[in-house]
N, C-alpha and C positions, 0 to 999 in steps of 0.2 A: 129801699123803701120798706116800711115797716106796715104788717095789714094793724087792723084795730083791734086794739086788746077785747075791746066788747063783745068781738065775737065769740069768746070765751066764758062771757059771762054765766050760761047755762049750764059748764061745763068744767068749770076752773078745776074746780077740788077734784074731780077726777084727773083732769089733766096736773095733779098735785101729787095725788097718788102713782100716777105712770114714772113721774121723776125722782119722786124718791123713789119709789121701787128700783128704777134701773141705777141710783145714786146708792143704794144700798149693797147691790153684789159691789160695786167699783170700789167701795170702801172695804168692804167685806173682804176684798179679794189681794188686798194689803197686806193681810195678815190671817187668812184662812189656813196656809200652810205651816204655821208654827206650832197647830198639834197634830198636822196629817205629817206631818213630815217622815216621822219614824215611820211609819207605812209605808209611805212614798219610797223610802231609804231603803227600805229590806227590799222591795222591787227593783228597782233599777240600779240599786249600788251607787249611789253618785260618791266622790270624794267630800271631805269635809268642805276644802273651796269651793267644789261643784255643789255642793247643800246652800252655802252662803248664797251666791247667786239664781241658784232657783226662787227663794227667797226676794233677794233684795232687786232682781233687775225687772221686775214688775214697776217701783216706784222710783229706780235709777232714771229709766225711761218718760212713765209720765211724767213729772217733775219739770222737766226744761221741754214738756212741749204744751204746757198749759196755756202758758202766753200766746203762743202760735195759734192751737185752732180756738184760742177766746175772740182774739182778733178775726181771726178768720170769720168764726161765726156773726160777729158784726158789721163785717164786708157782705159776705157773700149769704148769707141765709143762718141765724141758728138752727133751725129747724132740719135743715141737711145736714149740716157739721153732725147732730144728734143723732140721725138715724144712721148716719156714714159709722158715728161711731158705734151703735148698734150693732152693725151686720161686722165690723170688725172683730169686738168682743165678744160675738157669737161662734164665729169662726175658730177666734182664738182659742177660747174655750176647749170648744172640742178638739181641737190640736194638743192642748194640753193635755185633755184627759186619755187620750189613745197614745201620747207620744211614746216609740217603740225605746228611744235611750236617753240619755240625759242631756243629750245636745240639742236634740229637737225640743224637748222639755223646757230648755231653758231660751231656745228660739222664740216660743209658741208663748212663754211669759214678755216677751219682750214685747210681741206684737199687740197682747191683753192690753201692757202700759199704754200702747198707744191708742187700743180703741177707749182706754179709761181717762185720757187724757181729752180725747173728743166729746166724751158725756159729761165729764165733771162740770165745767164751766158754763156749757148750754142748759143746765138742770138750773143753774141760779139765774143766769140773765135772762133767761124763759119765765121764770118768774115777776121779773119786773113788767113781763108784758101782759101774764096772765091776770096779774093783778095792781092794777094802777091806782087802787085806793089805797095811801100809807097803810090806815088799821089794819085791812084786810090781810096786807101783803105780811106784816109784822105778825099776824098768826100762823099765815102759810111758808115764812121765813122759820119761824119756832119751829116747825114739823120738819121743815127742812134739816134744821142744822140739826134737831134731836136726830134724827135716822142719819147724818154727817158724822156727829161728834158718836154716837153707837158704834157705827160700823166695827171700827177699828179695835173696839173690846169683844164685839160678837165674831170677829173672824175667827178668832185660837176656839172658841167657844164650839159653834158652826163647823168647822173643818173638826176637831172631835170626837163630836157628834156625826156627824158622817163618816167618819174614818170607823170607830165604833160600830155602825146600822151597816154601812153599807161597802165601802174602800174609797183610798184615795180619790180614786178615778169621780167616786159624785164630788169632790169639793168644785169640780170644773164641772158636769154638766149641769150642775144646778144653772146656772147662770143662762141655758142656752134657751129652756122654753120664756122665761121671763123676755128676754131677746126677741123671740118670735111674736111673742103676745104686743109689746109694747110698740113694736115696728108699724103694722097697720091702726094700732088707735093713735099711733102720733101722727099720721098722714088725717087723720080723721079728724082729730080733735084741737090740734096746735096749728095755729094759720104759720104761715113762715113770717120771721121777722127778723129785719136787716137794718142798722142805719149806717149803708158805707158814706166815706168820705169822699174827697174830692181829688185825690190824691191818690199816690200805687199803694198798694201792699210792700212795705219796706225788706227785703226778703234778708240783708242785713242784718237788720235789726233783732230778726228773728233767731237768724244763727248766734249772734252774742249773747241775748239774753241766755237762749236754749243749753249752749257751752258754759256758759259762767254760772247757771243751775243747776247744772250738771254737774260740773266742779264742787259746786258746796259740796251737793247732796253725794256728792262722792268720798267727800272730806265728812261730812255728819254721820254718815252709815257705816262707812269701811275701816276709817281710823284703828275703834277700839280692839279690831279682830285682833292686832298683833302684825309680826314680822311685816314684811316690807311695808305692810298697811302704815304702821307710825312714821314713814318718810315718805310714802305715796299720798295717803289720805292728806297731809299737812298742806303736799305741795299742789296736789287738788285743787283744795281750799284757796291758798292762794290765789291761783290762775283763774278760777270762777267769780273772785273778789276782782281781780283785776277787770275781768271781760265785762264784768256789771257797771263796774264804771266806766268804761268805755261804751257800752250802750245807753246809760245815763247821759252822757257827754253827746250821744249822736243825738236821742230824745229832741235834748234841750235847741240841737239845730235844724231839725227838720221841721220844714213847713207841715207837714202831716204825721206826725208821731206815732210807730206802734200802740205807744204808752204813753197819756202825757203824766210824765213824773210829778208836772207840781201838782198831782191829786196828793201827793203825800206832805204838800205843804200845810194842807188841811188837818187840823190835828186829830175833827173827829176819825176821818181814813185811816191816821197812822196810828192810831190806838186803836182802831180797828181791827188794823191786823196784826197788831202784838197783842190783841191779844185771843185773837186766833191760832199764832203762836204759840205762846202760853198754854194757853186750853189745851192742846194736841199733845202739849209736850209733856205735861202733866198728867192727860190721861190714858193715852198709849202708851207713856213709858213704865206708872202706877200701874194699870193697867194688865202690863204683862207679867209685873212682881208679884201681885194679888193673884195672877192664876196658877205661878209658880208656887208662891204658899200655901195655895188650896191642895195643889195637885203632891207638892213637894215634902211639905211640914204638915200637914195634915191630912196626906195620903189619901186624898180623896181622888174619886175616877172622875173623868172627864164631863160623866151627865152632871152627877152632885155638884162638882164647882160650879159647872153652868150654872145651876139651879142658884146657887148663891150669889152668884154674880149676876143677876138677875134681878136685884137689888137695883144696880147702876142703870140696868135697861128700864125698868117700869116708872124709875123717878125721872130719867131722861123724858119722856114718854111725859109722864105730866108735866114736866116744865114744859116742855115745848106745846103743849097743848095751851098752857097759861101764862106764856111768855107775852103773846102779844095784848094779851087786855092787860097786863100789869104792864107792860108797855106803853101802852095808849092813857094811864092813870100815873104813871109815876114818873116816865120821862125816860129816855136814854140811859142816861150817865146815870141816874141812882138804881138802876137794873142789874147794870154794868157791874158798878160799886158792889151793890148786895149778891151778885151770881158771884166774884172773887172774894168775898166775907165768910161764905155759907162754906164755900170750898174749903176756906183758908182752916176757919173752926174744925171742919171735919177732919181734915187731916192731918191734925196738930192732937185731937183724943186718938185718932189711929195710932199717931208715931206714939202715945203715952201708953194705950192700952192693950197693943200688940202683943200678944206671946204664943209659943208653940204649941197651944191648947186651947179648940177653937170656943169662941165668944160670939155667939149671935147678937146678943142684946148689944155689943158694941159695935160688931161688923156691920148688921145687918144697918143699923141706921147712919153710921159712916159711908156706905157706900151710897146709900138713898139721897142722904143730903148732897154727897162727892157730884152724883147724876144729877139732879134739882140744878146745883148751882153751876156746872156747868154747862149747861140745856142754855137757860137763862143768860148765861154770859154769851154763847155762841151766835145766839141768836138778837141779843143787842148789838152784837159785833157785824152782822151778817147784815142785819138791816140800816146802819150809820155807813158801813160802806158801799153799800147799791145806794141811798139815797143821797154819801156825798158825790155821786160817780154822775157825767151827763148821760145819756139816752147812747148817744153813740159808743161809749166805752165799758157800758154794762158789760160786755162779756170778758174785754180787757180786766175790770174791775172782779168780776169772777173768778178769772184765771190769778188774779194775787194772792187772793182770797183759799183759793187753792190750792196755790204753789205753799201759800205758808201754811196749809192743815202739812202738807207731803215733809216739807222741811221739817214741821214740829212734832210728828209722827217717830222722825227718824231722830232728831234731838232729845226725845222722849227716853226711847230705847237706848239712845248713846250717851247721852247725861249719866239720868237717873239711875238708866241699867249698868253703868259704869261704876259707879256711888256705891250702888249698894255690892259688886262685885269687890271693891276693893276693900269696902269696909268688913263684908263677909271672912276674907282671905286675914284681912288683919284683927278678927277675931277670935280666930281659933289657935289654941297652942301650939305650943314647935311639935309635939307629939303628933297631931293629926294633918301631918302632909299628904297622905293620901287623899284627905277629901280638901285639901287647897284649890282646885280647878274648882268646883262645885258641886251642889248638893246629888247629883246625878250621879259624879264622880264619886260621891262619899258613899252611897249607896251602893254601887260596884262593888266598893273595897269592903264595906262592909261586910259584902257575901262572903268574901273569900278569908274574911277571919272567922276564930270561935265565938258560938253565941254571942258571949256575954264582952266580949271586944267589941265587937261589930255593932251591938245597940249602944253602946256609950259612946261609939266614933258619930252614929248617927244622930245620937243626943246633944252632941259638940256640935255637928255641923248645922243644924235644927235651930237650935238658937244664935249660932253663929249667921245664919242668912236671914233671924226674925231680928237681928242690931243691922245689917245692913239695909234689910227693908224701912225699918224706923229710919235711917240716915236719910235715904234718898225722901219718905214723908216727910222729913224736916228739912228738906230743899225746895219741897214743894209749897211746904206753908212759907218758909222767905219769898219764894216766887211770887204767889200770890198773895202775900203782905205788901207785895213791892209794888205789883199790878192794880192791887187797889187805891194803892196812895196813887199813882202814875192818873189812873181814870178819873179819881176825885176830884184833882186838880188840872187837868187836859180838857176833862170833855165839857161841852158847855150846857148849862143848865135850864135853856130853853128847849120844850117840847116841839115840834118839827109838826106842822100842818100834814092832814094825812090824805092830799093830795099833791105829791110833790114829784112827779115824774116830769122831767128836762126835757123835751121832748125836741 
């Protein structure tokens, strides 16, 4: 049974603010250790495989169990699922940040995934109950996905900056008093809210989907490392391909469905979540090339990038703020359209005006527009799939909406960052093998030659990684060239009544 969204009505935006707040470390904590890492490293010594995995089994993990407690949270209470997953990621937390070697380290990430897995889903289907007027929900959707689609650029940013001020150790306790705070005002302010069926918890169901997301996101993340990964990761993928369809297959027979699949016959849903897709994939994987160029090709230290990329946060930031009244005036699909245009332009003058000597006047409003128009798309997307979703599957619908930010996270990095790796390697001359692996590696080597070697090897490699970054931005404007024709013609051109909860 579900209590009344009304009784939120005195209290919503705060109860908005508590979820993105906790929606924010869960993102954040995706990719918080890509600039603590070397800190983290000189501590505990991990191997380079043991680095990969501190790393990647954070989102290994939530990944294939989003589905599970989305569901759950629409059986049995979100509002439990959300605080259960509170006191998990609190716990986790501080296990990570005390962990004495790299085993427990990489335990204590695994269990984070799962309390991050329990708050992802309940942050958005709690929405649909806190605010049951379309308009309303379409601006506090905006806010939403802008602190969603942020995250995942402020973590390398955030872990930095802490690694910098303080050590490793805060990129995990930050997360704990937020934990504490947010526990007793969600017993206070979020009524509980449930629509189960009539039917078991299919526990099935649960495991294939969970195995077969696994599988991808095994095969999308691990592939590009090398050795055994290009015959592991492939056959991954397969197996996870196969288990989906077999959970698809069971869907379609069961009288009571984890999932019912035909939400994805509905075209608004399935552009929905390509391009949620999309979104992730393009600006996690951009995302991490841009802080690589700041930090890499124009040497700058970890506050400064920040500070530049800070661009992406402050336009994110207005669009999500102005997503939903442009929303409510111009319709779905032509938001949709305009948030993949705005993108597509901006990173089509990136890939033109890129070079190894930095450019404000062009970075600075490429990333502005990059943020804007992806805010805006996340947030048409976020609200065409809660609203083509019924009342009972909100959390189900959440957790898709989730599983595809996590998949397009790591499609991001493993594309893009694939892209421009290769194209970097087949830029440089036969002469500079040493810096072949990368700009990291070219700086090594540069040390250990004379002067004036060692800055021409770094000059080579410098422009060699500013033609591979251009390749991957012009993957990204195909992307979203492709994404805008695809929404143009999908989504339909009628504005959606802005009371339109299934109840």
């Amino acid at each position: 049974m579900t209590d009344s969204p009304r009784t939120l009505v005195g209290s919503r935006w705060l109860v908005l603010a508590i979820l993105c707040a906790s929606l924010l470390l869960v993102s954040v904590d995706a990719t918080v250790l890509h600039m603590a890492l070397p800190a983290l490293a000189e501590d505990l010594r991990p191997t380079a495989t043991s680095q990969l995995w501190i790393i990647a089994v954070y989102s290994l993990v939530a990944a294939p169990l989003l589905l599970a407690f989305g569901t759950l949270g629409d059986r049995y209470g979100r509002r439990r699922i959300l605080v259960l997953g509170y006191v998990v990621f609190g716990l986790a937390s501080l296990a990570c940040a005390w962990a004495p070697d790299v085993a427990v380290l990489i335990g204590a990430r695994a269990v984070l995934g799962v309390g991050g897995a329990m708050i992802m889903p309940a942050t958005l289907s709690l929405l649909r109950q806190a605010f049951p007027d379309r308009a309303e929900r379409q601006t506090a959707i905006g806010i939403w996905s802008g602190v969603a689609g942020s995250g995942a650029v402020l973590g390398p940013l955030l872990g930095g900056f802490l690694v910098e001020t303080f050590s490793w150790h805060a990129a995990f306790l930050i997360n704990v008093p937020v934990m504490v705070v947010a526990i007793p005002l969600t017993y206070w302010l979020i009524p509980e809210s449930a629509d189960p069926p009539d039917g078991p918890w299919d526990v099935l169901s649960a495991v294939l989907a969970g195995l077969g997301i696994i599988g991808v996101a095994f095969a999308v993340k691990q592939t590009p490392h090398g050795g055994s990964m290009y015959v592991l990761g492939p056959v991954a993928g397969l197996l996870g391909c196969l288990l989906l369809v077999a959970f698809v297959r069971r869907q379609r027979k069961l009288a009571v469905p984890l999932l019912d699949v035909t939400l994805f016959r509905d075209r608004t849903f399935s552009v929905a979540v390509g391009s949620v897709l999309l979104v992730l994939t393009s600006l996690v994987g951009l995302g991490l090339l841009f802080a690589q160029y700041l930090q890499l090709v124009l040497a700058l230290q970890p506050l400064p990038a920040a500070l530049r990329l800070m661009f992406v946060m402050a336009s994110a930031v207005v669009g999500s703020i102005v997503a939903g009244p442009l929303l409510q005036r111009f319709g779905n699909r032509r938001m949709t359209v305009a948030g993949f245009a705005v993108s597509a332009v901006a990173l089509a003058a990136a890939a033109v005006g890129l070079t190894v000597t930095e450019n404000l006047w062009l970075f600075g409003p490429v990333l502005a527009a990059t943020g804007f128009g992806v805010s805006i798309s996340l947030t048409a997307a976020s609200d065409a799939l809660l609203a083509a979703a019924p009342a009972e599957q909100a959390g189900a619908a959440a957790a898709v909406e989730e599983t595809a930010y996590e998949l397009g996270a790591g499609l991001g990095v493993t594309v893009l960052g694939s892209i421009a790796t290769l194209i970097y390697a087949a830029s440089l001359p036969g002469a500079a093998t040493q810096a072949h692996d990368g700009l990291t590696e070219a700086a090594a080597a540069a040390a250990a030659l004379p002067p004036e070697e060692g800055a021409q090897l770094l000059e080579l490699a410098r422009a060699a990684f500013v033609t591979g970054v251009r390749a991957a931005l012009i993957v990204g404007v195909v992307l979203f060239v492709l994404a805008t024709i695809a929404a143009a013609r999908a989504l339909p051109t009628t504005k959606e009544s802005h009371n339109d909860d299934r109840a």
